[in-house]
N, CA and C atoms of all chains as a GROMACS GRO file, in nm:
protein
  612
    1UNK      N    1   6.301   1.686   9.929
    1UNK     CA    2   6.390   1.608   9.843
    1UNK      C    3   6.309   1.522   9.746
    2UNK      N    4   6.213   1.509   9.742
    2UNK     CA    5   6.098   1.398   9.736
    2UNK      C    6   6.080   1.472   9.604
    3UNK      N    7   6.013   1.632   9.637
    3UNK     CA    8   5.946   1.715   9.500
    3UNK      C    9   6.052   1.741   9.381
    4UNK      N   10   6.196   1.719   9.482
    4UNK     CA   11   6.326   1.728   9.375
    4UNK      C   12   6.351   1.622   9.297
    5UNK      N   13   6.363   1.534   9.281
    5UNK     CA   14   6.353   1.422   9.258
    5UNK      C   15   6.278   1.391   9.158
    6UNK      N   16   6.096   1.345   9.213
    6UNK     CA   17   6.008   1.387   9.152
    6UNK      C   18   6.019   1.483   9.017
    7UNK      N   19   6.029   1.566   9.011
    7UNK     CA   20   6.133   1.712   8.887
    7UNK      C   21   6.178   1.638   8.786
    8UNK      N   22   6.316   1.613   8.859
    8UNK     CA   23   6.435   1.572   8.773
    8UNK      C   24   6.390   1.458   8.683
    9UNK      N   25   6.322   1.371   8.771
    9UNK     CA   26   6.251   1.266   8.703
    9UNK      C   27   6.207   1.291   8.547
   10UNK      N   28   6.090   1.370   8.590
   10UNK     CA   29   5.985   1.453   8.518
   10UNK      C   30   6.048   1.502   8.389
   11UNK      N   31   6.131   1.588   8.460
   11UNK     CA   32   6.235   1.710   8.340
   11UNK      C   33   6.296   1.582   8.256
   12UNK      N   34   6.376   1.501   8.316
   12UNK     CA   35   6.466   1.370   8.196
   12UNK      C   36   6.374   1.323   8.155
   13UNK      N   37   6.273   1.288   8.179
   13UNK     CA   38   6.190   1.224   8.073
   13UNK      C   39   6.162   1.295   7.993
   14UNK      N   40   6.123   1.447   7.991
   14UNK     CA   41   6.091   1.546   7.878
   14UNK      C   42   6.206   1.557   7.782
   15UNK      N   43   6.285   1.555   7.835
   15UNK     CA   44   6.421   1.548   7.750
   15UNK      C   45   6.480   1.437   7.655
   16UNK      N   46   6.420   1.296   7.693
   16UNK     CA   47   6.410   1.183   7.600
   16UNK      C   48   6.388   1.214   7.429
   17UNK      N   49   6.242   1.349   7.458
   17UNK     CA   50   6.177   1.374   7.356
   17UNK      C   51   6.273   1.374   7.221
   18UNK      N   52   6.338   1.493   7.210
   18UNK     CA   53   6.421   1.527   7.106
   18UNK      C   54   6.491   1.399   7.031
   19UNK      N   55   6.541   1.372   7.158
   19UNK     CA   56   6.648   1.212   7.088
   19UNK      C   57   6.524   1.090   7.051
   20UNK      N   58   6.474   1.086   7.039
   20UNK     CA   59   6.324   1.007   7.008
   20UNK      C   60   6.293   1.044   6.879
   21UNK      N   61   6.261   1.217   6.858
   21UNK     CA   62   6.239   1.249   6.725
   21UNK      C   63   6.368   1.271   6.631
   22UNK      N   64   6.513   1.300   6.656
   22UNK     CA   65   6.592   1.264   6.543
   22UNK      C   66   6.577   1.131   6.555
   23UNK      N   67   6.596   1.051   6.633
   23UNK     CA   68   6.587   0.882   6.590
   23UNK      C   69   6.477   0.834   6.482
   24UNK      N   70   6.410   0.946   6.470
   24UNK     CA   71   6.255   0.876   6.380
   24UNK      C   72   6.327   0.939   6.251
   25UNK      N   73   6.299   1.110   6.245
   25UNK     CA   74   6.338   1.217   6.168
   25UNK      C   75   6.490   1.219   6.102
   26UNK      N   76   6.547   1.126   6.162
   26UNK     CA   77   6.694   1.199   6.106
   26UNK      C   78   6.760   1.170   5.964
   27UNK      N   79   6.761   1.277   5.952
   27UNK     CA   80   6.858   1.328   5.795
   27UNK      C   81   6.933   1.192   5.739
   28UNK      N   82   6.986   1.191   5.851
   28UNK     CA   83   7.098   1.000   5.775
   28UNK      C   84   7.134   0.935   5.861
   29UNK      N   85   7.183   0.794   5.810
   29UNK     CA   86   7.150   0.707   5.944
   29UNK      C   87   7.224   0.737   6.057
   30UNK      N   88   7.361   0.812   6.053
   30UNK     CA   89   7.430   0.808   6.160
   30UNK      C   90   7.384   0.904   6.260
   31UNK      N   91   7.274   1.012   6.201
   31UNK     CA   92   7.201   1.083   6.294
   31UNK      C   93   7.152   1.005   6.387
   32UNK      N   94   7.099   0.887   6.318
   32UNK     CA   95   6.970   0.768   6.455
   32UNK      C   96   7.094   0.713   6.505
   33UNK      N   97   7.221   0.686   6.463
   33UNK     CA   98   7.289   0.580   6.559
   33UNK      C   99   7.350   0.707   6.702
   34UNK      N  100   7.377   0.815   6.626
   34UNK     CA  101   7.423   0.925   6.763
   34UNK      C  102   7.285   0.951   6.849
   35UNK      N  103   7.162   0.915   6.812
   35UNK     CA  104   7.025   0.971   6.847
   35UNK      C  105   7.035   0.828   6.990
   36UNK      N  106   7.037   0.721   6.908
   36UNK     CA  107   7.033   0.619   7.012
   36UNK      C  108   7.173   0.587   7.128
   37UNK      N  109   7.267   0.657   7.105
   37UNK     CA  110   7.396   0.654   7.159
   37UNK      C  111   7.295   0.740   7.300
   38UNK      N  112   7.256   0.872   7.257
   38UNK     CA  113   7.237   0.994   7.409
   38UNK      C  114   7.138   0.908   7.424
   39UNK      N  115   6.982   0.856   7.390
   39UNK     CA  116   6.905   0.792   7.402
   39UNK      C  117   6.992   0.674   7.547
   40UNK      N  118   7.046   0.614   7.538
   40UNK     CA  119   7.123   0.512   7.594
   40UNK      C  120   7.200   0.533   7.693
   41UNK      N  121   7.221   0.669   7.687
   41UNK     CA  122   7.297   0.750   7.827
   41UNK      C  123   7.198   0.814   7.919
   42UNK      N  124   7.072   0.809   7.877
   42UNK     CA  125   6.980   0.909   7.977
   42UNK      C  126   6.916   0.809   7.998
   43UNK      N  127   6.891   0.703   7.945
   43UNK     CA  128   6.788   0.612   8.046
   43UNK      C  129   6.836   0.554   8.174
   44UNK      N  130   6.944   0.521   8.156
   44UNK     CA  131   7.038   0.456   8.258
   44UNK      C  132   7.042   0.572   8.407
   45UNK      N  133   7.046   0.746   8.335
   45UNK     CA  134   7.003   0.810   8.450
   45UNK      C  135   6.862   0.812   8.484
   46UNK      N  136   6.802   0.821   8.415
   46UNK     CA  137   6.677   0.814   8.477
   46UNK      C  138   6.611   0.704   8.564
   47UNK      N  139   6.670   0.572   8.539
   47UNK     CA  140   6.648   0.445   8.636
   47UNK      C  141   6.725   0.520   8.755
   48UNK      N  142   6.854   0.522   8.757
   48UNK     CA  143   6.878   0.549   8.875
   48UNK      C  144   6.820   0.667   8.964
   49UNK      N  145   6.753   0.788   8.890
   49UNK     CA  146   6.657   0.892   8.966
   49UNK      C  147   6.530   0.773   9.023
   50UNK      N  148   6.447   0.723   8.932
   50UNK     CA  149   6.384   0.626   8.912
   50UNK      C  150   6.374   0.571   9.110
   51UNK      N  151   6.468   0.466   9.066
   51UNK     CA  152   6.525   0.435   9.217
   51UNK      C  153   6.538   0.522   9.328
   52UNK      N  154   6.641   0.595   9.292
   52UNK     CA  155   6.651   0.709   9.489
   52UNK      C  156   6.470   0.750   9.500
   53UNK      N  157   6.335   0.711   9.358
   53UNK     CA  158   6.236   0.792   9.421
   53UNK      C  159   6.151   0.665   9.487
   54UNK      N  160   6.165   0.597   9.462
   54UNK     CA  161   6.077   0.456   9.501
   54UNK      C  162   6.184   0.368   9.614
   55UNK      N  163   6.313   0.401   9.687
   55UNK     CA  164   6.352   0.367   9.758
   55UNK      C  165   6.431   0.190   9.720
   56UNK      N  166   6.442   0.189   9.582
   56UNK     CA  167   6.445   0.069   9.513
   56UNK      C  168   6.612   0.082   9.464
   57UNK      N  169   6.715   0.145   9.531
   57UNK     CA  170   6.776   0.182   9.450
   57UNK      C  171   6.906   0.051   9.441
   58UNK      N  172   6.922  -0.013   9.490
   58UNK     CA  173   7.004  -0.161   9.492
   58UNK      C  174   6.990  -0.198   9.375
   59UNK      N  175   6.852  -0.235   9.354
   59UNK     CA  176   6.797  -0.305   9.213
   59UNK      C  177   6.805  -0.250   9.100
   60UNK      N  178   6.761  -0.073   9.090
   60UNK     CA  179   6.770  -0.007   8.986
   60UNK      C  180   6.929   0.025   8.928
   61UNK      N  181   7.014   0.039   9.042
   61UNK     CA  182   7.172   0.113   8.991
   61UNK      C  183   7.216  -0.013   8.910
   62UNK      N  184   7.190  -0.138   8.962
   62UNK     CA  185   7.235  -0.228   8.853
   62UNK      C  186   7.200  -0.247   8.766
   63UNK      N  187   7.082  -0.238   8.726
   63UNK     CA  188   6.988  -0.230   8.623
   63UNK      C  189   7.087  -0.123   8.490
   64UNK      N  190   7.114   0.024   8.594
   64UNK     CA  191   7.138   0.098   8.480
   64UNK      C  192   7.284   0.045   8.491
   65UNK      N  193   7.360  -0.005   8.534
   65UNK     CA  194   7.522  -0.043   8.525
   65UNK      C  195   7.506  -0.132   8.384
   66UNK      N  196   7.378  -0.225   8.380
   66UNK     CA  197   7.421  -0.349   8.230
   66UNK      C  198   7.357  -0.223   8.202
   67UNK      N  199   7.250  -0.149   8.167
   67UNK     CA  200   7.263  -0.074   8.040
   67UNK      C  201   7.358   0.042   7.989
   68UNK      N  202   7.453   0.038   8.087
   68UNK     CA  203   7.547   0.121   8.017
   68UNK      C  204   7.611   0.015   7.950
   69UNK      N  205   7.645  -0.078   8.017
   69UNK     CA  206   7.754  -0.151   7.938
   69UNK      C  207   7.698  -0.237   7.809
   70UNK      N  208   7.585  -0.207   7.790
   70UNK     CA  209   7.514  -0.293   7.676
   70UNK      C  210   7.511  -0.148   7.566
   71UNK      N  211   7.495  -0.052   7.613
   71UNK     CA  212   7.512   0.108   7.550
   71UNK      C  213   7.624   0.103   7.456
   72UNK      N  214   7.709   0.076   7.550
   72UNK     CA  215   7.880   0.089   7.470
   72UNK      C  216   7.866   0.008   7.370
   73UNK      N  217   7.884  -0.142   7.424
   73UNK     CA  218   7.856  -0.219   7.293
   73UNK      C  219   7.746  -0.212   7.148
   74UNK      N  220   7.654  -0.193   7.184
   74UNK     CA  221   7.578  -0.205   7.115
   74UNK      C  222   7.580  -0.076   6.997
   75UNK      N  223   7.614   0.039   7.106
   75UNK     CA  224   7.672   0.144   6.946
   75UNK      C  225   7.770   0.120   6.857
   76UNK      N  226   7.864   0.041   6.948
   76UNK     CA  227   7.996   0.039   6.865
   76UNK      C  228   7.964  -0.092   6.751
   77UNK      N  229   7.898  -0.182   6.798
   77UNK     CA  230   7.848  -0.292   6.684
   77UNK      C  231   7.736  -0.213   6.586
   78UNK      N  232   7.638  -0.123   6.599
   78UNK     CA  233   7.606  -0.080   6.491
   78UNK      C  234   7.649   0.034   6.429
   79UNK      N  235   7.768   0.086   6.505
   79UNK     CA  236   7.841   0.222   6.400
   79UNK      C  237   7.923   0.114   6.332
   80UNK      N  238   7.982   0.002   6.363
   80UNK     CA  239   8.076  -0.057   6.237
   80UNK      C  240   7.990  -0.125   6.141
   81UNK      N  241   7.863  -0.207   6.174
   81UNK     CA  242   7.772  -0.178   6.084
   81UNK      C  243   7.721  -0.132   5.970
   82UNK      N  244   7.715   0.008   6.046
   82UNK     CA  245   7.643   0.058   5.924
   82UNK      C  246   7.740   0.138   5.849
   83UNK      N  247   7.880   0.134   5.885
   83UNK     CA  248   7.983   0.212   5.825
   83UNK      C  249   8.010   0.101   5.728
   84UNK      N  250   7.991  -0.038   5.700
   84UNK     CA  251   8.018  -0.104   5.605
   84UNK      C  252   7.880  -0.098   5.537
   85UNK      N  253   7.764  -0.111   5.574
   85UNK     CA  254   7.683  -0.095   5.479
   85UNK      C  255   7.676   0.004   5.377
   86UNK      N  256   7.768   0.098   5.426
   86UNK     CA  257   7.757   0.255   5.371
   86UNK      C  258   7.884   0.240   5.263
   87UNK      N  259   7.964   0.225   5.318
   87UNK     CA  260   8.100   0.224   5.223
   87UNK      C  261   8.070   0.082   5.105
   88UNK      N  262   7.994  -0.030   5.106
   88UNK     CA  263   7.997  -0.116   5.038
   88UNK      C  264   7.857  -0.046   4.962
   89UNK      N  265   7.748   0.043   4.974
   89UNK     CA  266   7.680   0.054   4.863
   89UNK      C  267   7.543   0.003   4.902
   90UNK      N  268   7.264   1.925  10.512
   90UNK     CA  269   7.367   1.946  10.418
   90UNK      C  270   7.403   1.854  10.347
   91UNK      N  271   7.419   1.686  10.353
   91UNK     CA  272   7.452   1.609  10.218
   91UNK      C  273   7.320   1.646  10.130
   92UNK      N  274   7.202   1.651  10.193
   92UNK     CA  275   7.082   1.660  10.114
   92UNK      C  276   7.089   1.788   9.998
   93UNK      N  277   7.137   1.902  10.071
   93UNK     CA  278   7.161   1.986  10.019
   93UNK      C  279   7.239   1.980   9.889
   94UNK      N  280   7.359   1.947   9.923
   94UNK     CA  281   7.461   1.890   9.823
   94UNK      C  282   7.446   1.839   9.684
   95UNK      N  283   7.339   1.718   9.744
   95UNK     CA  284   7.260   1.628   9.666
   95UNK      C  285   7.156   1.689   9.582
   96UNK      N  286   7.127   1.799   9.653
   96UNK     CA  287   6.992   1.827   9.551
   96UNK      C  288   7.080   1.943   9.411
   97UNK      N  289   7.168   1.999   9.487
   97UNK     CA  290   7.253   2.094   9.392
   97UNK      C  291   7.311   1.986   9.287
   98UNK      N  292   7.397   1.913   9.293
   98UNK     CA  293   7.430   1.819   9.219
   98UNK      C  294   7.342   1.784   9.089
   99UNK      N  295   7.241   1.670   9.184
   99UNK     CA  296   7.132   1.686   9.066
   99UNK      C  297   7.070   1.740   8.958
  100UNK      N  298   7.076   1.880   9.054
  100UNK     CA  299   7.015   1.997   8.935
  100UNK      C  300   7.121   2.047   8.860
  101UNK      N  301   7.201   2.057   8.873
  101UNK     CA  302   7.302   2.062   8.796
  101UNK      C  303   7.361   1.989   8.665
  102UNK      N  304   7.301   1.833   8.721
  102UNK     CA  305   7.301   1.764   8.603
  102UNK      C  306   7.236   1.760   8.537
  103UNK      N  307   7.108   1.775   8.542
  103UNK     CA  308   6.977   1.783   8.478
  103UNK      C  309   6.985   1.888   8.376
  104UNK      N  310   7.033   2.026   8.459
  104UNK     CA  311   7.043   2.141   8.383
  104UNK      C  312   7.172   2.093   8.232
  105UNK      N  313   7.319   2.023   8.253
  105UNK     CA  314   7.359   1.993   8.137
  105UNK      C  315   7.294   1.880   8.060
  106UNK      N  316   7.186   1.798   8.142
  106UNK     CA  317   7.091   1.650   8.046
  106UNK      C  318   7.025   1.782   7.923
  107UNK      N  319   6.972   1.911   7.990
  107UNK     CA  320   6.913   2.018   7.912
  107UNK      C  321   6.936   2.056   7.774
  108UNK      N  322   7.151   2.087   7.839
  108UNK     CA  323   7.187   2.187   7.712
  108UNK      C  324   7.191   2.051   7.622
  109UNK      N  325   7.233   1.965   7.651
  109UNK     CA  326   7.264   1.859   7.574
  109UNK      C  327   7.121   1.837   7.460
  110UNK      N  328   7.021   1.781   7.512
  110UNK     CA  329   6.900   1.778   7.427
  110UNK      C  330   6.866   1.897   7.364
  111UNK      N  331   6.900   2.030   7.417
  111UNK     CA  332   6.838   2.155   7.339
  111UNK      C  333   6.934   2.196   7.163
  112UNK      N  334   7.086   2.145   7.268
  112UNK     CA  335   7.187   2.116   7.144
  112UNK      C  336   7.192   2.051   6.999
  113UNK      N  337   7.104   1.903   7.115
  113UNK     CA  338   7.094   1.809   6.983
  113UNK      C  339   6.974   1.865   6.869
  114UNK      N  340   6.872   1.902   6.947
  114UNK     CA  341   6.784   1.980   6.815
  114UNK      C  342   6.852   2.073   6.717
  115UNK      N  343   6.902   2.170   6.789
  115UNK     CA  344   6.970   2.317   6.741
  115UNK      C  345   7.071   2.270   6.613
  116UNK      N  346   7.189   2.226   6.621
  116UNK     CA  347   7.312   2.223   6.603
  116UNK      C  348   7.264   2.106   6.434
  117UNK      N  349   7.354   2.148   6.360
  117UNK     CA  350   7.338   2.117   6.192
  117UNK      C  351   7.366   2.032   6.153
  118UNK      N  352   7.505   1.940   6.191
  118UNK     CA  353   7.537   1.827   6.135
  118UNK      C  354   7.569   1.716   6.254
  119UNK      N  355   7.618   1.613   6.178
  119UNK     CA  356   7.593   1.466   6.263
  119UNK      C  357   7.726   1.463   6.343
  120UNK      N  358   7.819   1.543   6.335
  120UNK     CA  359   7.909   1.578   6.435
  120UNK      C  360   7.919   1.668   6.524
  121UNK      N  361   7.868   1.783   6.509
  121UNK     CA  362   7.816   1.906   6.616
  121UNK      C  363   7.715   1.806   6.707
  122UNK      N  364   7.647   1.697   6.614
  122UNK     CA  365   7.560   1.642   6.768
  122UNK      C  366   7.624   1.511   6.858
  123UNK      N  367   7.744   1.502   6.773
  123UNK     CA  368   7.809   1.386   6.814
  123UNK      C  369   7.858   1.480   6.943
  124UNK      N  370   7.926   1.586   6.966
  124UNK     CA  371   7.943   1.653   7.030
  124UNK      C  372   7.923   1.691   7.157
  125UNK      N  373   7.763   1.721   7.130
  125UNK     CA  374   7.703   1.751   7.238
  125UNK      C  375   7.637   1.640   7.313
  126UNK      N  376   7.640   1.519   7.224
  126UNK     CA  377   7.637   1.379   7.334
  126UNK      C  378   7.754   1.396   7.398
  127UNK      N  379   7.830   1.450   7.373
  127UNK     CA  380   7.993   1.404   7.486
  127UNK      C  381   7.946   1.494   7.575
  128UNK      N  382   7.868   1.635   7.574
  128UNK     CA  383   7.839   1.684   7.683
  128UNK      C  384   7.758   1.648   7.775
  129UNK      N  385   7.650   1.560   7.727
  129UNK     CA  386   7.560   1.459   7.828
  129UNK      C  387   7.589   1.359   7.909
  130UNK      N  388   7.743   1.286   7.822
  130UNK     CA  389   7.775   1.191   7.898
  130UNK      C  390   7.893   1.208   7.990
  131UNK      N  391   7.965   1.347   7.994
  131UNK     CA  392   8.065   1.366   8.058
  131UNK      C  393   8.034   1.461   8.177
  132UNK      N  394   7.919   1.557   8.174
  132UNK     CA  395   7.890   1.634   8.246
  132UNK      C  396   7.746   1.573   8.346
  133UNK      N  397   7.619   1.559   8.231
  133UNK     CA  398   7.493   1.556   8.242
  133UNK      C  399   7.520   1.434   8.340
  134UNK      N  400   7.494   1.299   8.286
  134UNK     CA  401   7.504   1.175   8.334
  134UNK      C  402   7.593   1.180   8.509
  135UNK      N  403   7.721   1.210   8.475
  135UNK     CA  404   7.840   1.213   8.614
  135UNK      C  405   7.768   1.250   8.700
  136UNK      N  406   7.743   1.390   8.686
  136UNK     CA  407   7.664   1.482   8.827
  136UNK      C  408   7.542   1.448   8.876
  137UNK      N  409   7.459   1.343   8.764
  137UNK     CA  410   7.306   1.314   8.856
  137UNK      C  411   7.373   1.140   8.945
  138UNK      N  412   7.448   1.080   8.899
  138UNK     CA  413   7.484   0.978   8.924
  138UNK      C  414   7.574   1.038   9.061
  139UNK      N  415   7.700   1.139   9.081
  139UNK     CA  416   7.750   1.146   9.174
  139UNK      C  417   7.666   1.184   9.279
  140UNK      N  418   7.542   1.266   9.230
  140UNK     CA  419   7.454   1.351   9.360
  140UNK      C  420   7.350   1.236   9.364
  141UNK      N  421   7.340   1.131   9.315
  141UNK     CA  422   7.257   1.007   9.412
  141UNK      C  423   7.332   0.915   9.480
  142UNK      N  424   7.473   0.927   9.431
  142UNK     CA  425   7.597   0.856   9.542
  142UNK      C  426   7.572   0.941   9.711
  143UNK      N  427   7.603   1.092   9.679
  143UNK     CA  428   7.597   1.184   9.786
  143UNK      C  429   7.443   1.201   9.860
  144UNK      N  430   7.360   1.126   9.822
  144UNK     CA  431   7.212   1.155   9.864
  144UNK      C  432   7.234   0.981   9.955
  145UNK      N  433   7.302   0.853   9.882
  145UNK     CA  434   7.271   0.789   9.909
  145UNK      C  435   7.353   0.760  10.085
  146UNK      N  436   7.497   0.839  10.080
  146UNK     CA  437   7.571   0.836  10.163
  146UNK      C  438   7.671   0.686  10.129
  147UNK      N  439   7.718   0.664  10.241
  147UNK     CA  440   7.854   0.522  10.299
  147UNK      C  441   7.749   0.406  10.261
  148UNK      N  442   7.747   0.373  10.156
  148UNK     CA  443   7.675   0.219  10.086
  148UNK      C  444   7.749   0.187  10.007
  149UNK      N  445   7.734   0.005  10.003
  149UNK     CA  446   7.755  -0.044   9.853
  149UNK      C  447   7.751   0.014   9.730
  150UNK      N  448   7.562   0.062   9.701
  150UNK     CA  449   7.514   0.071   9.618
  150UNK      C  450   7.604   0.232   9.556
  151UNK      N  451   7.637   0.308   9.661
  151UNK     CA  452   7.744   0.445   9.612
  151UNK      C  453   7.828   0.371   9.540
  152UNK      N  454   7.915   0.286   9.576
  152UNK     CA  455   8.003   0.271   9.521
  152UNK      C  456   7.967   0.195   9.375
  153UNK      N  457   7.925   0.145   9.359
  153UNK     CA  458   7.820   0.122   9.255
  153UNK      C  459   7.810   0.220   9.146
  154UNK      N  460   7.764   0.321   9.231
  154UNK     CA  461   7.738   0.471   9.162
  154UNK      C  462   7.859   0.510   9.105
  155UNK      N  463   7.962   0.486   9.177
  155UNK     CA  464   8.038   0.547   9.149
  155UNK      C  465   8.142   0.522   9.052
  156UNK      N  466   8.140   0.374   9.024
  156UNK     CA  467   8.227   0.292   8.904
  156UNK      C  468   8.122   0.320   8.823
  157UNK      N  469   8.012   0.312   8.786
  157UNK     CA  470   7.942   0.348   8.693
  157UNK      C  471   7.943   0.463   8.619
  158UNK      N  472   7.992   0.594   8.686
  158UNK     CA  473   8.047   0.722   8.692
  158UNK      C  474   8.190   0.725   8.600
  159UNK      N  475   8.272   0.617   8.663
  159UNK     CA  476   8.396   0.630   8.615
  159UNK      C  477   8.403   0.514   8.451
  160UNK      N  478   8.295   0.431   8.491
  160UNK     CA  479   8.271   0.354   8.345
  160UNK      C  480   8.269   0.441   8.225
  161UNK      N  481   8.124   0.550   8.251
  161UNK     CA  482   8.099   0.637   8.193
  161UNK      C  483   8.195   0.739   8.081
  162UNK      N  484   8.277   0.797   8.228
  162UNK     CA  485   8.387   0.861   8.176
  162UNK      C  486   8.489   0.802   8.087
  163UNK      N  487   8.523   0.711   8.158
  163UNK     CA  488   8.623   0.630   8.029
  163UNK      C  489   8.564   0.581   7.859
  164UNK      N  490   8.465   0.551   7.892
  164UNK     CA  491   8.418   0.497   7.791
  164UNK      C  492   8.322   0.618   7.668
  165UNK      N  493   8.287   0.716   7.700
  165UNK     CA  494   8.254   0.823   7.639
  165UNK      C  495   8.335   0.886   7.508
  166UNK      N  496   8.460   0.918   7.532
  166UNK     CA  497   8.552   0.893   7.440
  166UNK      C  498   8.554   0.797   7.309
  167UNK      N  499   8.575   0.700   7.378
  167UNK     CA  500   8.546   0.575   7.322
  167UNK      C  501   8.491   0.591   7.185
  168UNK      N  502   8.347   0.600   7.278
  168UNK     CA  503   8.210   0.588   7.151
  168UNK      C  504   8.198   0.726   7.068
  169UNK      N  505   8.278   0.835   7.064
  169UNK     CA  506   8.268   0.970   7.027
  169UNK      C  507   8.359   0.878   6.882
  170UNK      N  508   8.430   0.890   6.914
  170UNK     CA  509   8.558   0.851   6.832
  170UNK      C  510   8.504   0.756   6.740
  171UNK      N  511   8.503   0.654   6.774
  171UNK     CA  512   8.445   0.552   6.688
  171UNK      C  513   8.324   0.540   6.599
  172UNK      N  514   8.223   0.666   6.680
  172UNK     CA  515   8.099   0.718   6.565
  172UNK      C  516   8.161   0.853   6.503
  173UNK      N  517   8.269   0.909   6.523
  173UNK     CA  518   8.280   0.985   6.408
  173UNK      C  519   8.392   0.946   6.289
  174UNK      N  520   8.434   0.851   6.356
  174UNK     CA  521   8.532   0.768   6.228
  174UNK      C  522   8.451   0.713   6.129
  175UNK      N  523   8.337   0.631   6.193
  175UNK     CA  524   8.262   0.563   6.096
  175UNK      C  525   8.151   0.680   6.001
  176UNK      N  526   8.126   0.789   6.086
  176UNK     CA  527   8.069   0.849   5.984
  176UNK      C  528   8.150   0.896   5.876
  177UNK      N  529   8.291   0.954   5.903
  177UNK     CA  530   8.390   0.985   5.809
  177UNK      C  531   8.375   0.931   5.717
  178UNK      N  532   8.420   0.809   5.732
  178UNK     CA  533   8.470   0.658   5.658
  178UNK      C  534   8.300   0.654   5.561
  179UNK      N  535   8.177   0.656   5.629
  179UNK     CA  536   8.034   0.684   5.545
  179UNK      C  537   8.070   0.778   5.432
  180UNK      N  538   8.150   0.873   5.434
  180UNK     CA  539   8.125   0.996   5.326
  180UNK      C  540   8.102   1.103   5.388
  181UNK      N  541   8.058   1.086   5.536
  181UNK     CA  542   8.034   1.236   5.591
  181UNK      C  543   8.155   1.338   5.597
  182UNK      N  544   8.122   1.478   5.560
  182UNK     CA  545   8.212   1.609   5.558
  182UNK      C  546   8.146   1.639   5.688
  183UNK      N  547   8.250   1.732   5.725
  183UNK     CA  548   8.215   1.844   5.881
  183UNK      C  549   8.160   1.927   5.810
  184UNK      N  550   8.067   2.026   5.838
  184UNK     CA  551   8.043   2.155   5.805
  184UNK      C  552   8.075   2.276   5.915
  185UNK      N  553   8.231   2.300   5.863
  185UNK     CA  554   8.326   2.374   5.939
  185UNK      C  555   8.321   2.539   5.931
  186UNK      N  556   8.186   2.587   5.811
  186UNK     CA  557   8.171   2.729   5.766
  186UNK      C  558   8.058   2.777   5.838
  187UNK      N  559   8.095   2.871   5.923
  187UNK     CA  560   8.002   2.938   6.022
  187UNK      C  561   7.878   3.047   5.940
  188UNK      N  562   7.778   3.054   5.960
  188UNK     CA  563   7.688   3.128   5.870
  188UNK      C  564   7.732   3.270   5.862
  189UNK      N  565   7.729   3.327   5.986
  189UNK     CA  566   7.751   3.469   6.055
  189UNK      C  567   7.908   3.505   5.990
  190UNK      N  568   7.988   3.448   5.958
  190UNK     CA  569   8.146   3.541   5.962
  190UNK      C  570   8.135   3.587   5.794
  191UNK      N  571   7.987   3.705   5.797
  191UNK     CA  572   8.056   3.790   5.667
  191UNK      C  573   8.179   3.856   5.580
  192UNK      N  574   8.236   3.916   5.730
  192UNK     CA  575   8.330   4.024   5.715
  192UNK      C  576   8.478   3.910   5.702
  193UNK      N  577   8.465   3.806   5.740
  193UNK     CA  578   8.580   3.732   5.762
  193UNK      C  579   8.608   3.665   5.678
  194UNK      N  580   8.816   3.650   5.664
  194UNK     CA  581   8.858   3.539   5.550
  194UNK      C  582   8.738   3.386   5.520
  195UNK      N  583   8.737   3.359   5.425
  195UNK     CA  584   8.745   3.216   5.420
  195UNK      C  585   8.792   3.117   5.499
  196UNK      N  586   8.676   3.037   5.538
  196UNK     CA  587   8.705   2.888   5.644
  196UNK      C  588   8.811   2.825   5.581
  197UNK      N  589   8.916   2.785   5.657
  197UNK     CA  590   9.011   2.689   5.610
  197UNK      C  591   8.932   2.538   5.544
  198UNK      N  592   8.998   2.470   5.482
  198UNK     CA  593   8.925   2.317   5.451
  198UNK      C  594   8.917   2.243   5.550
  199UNK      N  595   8.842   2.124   5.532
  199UNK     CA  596   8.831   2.028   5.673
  199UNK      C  597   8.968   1.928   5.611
  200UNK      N  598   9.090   1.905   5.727
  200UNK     CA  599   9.172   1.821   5.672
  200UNK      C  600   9.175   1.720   5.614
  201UNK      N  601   9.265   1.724   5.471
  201UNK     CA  602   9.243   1.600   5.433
  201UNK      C  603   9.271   1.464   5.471
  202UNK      N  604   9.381   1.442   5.553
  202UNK     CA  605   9.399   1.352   5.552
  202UNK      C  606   9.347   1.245   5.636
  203UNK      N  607   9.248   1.129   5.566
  203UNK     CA  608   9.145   1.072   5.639
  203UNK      C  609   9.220   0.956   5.768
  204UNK      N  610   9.294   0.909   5.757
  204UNK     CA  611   9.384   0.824   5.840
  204UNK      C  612   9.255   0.709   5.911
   0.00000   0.00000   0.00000
């Protein structure tokens, strides 16, 4: 269970990659705000893999509980954002 | 057997954390990837979070897992919606014309009416 784990770990972190490079790379801004939206959904899993591997997992699930809920907010304050920066010019 | 469970779960989620990132490269515009975030956060996310509930067994911290699960779900929607309104509302068009349909009528328009 340990080497599974270990993996999954491994594999989500490889997977960060992509959403990392449209966040740098992307075409227009709402590419980086959807880039940081999945960005913001996989870290929160990966703490909690994180945890079940270091036996820490009390500390970590809460950890990722405020970053979901800081996730939500925080996209929705910069998609209205930048939807007025955009529409005003 | 929960272990078991647990490890299927996992991989399972991992495998849609996959399509999701392979998607987001692939796929053309800022709504096809808006998209396939809903597949990360409705599929990918749920199943590694439910199979460390099921690894963790009868705890607090499951249950934990498990409103976090259902946070998830509710709120996914949410943020789909609201980043593709605002891109709308930006000026963004869908690109609704498939490369491949030679032989086929003309794509309908993307509807107008912006609401």
């Amino acid at each position: 269970m340990v080497a599974l784990l270990t993996a999954a770990t491994a594999v989500t972190l490889l997977l960060m990659v992509p959403f990392i490079g449209r966040a740098i790379t992307g075409p227009t801004i709402f590419d980086r705000v959807v880039a940081l939206n999945g960005m913001g959904t996989m870290i929160p899993v990966l703490l909690v893999l994180i945890g079940l591997l270091y036996n820490r997992e009390d500390m970590f699930v809460d950890m990722a509980l405020a970053l979901f809920l800081l996730n939500l907010f925080m996209t929705l304050l910069i998609a209205r954002h930048v939807r007025d920066k955009v529409v005003e010019g | 057997m929960s272990e078991l469970l647990a490890g299927l779960l996992i991989v399972t989620g991992v495998f849609f954390l996959a399509i999701g990132a392979l998607g987001f490269v692939r796929l053309p515009d800022v709504f096809c990837r808006m998209h396939v975030t809903g597949i990360i956060d409705t599929l990918g996310a749920p199943l590694v979070m439910l199979g460390a509930a099921v690894y963790l067994g009868a705890q607090l911290v499951s249950i934990k897992l498990l409103l976090a699960t259902l946070f998830l779900i509710f709120t996914s929607p949410l943020i789909g919606h609201l980043l593709a309104r605002a891109a709308i509302e930006g000026g963004h068009k869908p690109q609704l014309v498939a490369d491949d349909s030679a032989g086929e009528p003309a794509p309908r328009d993307a509807g107008g009416d912006g609401a």
